[in-house]
Steps between C-alpha positions, in 0.01 A plus 500: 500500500498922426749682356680575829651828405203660298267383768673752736654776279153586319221244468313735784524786278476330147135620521541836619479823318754707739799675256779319548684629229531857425695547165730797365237651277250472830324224350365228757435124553354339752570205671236297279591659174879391611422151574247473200789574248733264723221203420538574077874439504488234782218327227760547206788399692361181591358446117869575433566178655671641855433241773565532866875575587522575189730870417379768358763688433461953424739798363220713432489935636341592780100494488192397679434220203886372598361505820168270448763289317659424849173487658345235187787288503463418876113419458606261230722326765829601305840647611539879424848560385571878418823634308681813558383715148912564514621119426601462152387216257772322588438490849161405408627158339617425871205548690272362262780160479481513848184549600340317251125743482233409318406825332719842473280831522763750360446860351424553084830667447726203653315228268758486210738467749403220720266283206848299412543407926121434568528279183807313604374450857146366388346856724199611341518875457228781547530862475406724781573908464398806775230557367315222541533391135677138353407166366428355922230824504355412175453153562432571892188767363309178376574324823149476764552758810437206737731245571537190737799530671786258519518296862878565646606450835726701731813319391506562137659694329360835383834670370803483384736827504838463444801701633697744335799249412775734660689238581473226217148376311177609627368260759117499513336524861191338502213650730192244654142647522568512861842683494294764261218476783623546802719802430259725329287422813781599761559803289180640463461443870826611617435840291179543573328472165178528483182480190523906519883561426587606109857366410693703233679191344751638197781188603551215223268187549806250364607541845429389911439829571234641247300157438513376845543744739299732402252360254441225736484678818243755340276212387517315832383818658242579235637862394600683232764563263624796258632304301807713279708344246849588666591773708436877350589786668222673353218210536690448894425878564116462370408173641595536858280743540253173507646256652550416906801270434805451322800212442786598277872414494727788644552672158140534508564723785792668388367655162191606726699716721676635162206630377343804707173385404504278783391640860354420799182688423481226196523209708343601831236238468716234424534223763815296346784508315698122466824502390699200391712303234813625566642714763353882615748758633486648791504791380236442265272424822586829669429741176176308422416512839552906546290521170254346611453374827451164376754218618585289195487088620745314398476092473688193393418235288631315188391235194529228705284628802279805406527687862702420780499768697399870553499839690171519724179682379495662785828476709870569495576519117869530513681637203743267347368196632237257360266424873438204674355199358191481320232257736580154436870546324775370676863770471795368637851628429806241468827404483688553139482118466156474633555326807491729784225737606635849546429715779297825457690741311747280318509475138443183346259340243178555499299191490090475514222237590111533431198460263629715271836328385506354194495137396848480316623592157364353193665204419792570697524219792816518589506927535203460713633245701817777549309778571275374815669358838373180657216705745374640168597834513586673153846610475433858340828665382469787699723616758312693814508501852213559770433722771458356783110588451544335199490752272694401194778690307596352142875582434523345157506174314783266624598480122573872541732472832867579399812342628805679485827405689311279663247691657124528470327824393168568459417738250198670623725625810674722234206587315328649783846754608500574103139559447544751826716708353421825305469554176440050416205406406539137522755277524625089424778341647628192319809211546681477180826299427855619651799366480620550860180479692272241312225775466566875496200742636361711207267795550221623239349802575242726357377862543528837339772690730752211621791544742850432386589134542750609701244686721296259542812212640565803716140517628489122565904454661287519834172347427623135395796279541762532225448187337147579386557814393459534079820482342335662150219704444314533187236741415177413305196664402248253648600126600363215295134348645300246393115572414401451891757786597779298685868593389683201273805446620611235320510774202692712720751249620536388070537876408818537786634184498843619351524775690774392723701349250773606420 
């Protein structure tokens, strides 16, 4: 039996001296000298003892060696499971509790730290920093460049990536060969990439996004990256110059159009620019489309499913929405408690069926069992509606819907008036406790030259009914994000939640 996901992300290549990675210093390595280094740590991770479905758990920075880390442990038939370089030790002691890994792969700097929790846990630790350097290189560099890879089939498991824990502990989505598979297939397809396109990759690699999305899309299509650490302005400005396409998360795009650096002339020969992770404003289509001429695509996906749907390649790409379907994925909206379908344009929750959804949460039965209906679809979280050409509009998370006096109110309605206005920047609209209406409507807005408060509940008397209308505003200098760029609520709603009180 092969190893069902290597066999189709790289084996063809694993000979091959095409570039796929193109560093920050302009260094290169090719698809052999990648998958040469990948066979030295997959050798000293399995003299470390990992077996298959065995974890293999990494906090290390950004860098290509990280990278053949993700690439080694799936040749040794083990389950890659990468932290955010954010969680503390403590959160540390719950994953690796939880999770159980074999091995930890963490940077120098965070060893004194975490020696105590690897100890307690019985995790074997190795050290791992950005440039290439640690106790898993040193023992990897006497490791043979060839290695026999580990037979797994299309149902195992090839990751584990748990979710930000928003709403209580972590819960850790686990992701089959085949889920991995099929979506970096669809994608490459459904975006048309090709062995000749040159990514510029600066997202993290802890995350969907960077490690699957766009690391494994660019290996299914045999092309290459430029590879940055994190996102630059200054590296940004010089590397795109060089490359033909480009995913980011919106503030990506944002700090580009800051800078006045960045022109059409610059990216004329660019083909792409993907856009995801958390919402893109309008607006923030229409500037970087006058800039440039370029249409940014937006798509939809999450842990638990990689992609679900997206804006065409070529086609309608509709600001504010997310497209249609990706081929094979199932998008159906329904009823709040998931038991009617919902006609086109009616918010409900968003629920999705296909190859790529997960196969549960680790360990967690009884969530699992919650979270998918009886036809198998996966019960997302999001709230959305569809066109009637099924184009799909996310609203918000149903954990983010406020109730006050009894009504439902959707928050992104209000963002979208508030984010119109001149002089905002940005804007969050959050439920917090009130002692007449259950939840009280709280605004959070951003920019350098902001209306009066009272201006702006004069500009939106018209625009929305009176019980969705903010009853306080409050002014910050940016809202709170996590490291993938989407805006963290629940910190908002914890910072306001006296402010109706009396």
């Amino acid at each position: 039996m092969p190893n069902y996901l290597y066999q189709r992300l790289v084996a063809p290549r694993e000979q091959s001296d095409t570039t796929f990675l193109i560093l920050e210093d302009n260094t290169t390595l090719s698809y052999r000298e990648f998958c040469e280094r990948a066979n030295q740590i997959a050798n000293q991770l399995i003299a470390s003892g990992v077996e298959p479905g065995d974890r293999v758990a990494a906090q290390v920075n950004k860098s290509w060696h990280g990278l053949a880390l993700y690439l080694a442990t799936i040749k040794a038939g083990g389950v890659f499971l990468p932290l955010n370089n954010a969680y503390t030790s403590r959160e540390i002691e719950y994953f690796l509790g939880n999770a159980e890994p074999r091995l930890l792969i963490c940077d120098p700097a965070a060893v004194e730290s975490l020696e105590s929790i690897t100890h307690s846990t019985n995790v074997e630790l190795f050290t791992l920093n950005q440039a290439g350097t640690g106790s898993l290189s040193s023992a990897a560099d006497a490791c043979p460049i060839e290695f026999e890879t580990v037979a797994r089939d299309k149902d195992d498991l090839a990751a584990i990536l748990y979710t930000s824990g928003t709403t209580g502990r972590s819960k850790g989505a686990m992701l089959t060969h085949h889920n991995l598979w099929t979506n970096a297939e669809v994608l490459a397809k459904a975006w048309q990439f090709t062995d000749h396109d040159i990514l510029l990759h600066a997202l993290p690699v802890f995350h969907t996004h960077g490690l699957f999305v766009a690391t494994n899309t660019s290996m299914v299509a045999g092309g290459s990256m430029i590879f940055l650490p994190a996102f630059h302005i200054d590296s940004m400005i010089e590397q795109l110059s060089a490359a033909t396409s480009m995913m980011g998360v919106p503030t990506f795009y944002t700090r580009l159009l800051d800078d006045q650096r960045f022109t059409g002339e610059l990216v004329k020969h660019m083909r792409l620019f993907v856009s995801g992770s958390a919402p893109l404003l309008a607006e923030t289509h229409v500037e970087f489309e006058q800039r440039t001429g370029h249409r940014i695509l937006e798509r939809y996906g999450m842990t638990e499913t990689s992609m679900n749907t997206s804006n065409p390649y070529k086609g309608d790409r509709r600001a504010g929405t997310v497209g249609p379907p990706l081929p094979g994925i199932e998008v159906r909206i329904m009823s709040a408690d998931n038991s009617q379908p919902l006609a086109a344009n009616k918010i409900g929750t968003v629920q999705v069926r296909g190859p790529n959804v997960f196969k549960g949460y680790w360990k967690m039965p009884e969530k699992t069992a919650e979270e998918f209906t009886d036809d198998g679809f996966f019960i997302t979280g999001d709230l959305g509606k569809l066109s009637e050409d099924h184009y799909l509009t996310i609203v918000g998370r149903d954990k983010d819907l406020i109730i006050s006096g009894g009504y439902n109110i959707y928050p992104k309605e209000i963002e979208l008036l508030l984010d119109a206005i001149d002089g905002v920047r940005e804007s969050a609209v959050i439920g917090v406790p009130h002692p007449d209406f259950g939840e009280g409507v709280v605004a959070i807005l951003t920019g350098n030259s902001l209306p009066s408060d009272d201006q702006i509940r004069a500009m939106m008397k018209n625009e929305i009914a009176k019980f969705k209308q903010p009853k306080k505003f409050f002014h910050l200098d940016q809202l709170p994000r996590n490291s993938m760029g989407k805006v963290q609520k629940n910190i908002l709603r914890q910072q306001y939640a006296d402010c109706f009180q009396p």
